[in-house]
N, C-alpha and C positions, 0 to 999 in steps of 0.2 A: 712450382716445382716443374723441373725438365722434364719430360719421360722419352726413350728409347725404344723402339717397338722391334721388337721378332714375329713376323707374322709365318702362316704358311697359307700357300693360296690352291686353291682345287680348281684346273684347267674346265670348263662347262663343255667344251669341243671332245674332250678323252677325258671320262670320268680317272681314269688310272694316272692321271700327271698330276706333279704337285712341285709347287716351288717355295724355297723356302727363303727369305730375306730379310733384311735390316735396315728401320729408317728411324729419322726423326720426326719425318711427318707422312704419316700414313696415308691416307686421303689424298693427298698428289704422287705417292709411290703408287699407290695402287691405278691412280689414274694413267700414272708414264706405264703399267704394264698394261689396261685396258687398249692401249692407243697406239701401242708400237713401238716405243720408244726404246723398249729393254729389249737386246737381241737375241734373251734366253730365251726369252716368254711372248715371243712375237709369234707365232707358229702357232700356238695351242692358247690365243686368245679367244674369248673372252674369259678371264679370271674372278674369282668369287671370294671371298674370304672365307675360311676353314676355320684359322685360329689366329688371335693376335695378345701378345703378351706384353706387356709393359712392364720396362725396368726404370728403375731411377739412376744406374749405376752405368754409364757406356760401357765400358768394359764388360761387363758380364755379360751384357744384353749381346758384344761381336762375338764374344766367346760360348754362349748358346747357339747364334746362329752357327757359325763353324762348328759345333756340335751335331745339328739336323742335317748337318750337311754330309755326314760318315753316314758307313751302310746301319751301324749301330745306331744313329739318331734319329733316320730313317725308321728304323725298326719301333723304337721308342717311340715316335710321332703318330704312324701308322696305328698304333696300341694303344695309346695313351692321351694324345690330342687330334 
């Protein structure tokens, strides 16, 4: 079985930054934002993993992330994971 990951990552540079994304393969996404390579998360490298969820569904898994991405899922993430 496939799985789709939504993770959120907690900046180690600015305890208060957090980002939040979508891969297929966790462990080399989380390395391209270790290293530079993502130009949201290059600034407030090193990153840590907070939360990572696994869906079997693509779909839901883009439509969560665009979820964490409103001030509302924000707020829920903040609260809740």
């Amino acid at each position: 079985m496939k799985f789709c990951y939504v993770y959120i990552l907690a900046s180690e540079k600015d305890p208060n930054r957090f980002y939040a994304g979508f891969t297929e393969n966790f462990k080399e996404r989380l390395a391209e934002h270790n290293s530079g390579k993502s130009i949201h998360t290059r600034d407030f490298r090193p990153w840590r993993i907070k939360t990572c969820i696994a869906f079997t569904n693509r779909h839901s898994a883009t439509q969560f992330e665009r979820y964490l991405k409103t001030s509302s899922g924000r707020s829920f993430a903040k609260k809740r994971l």
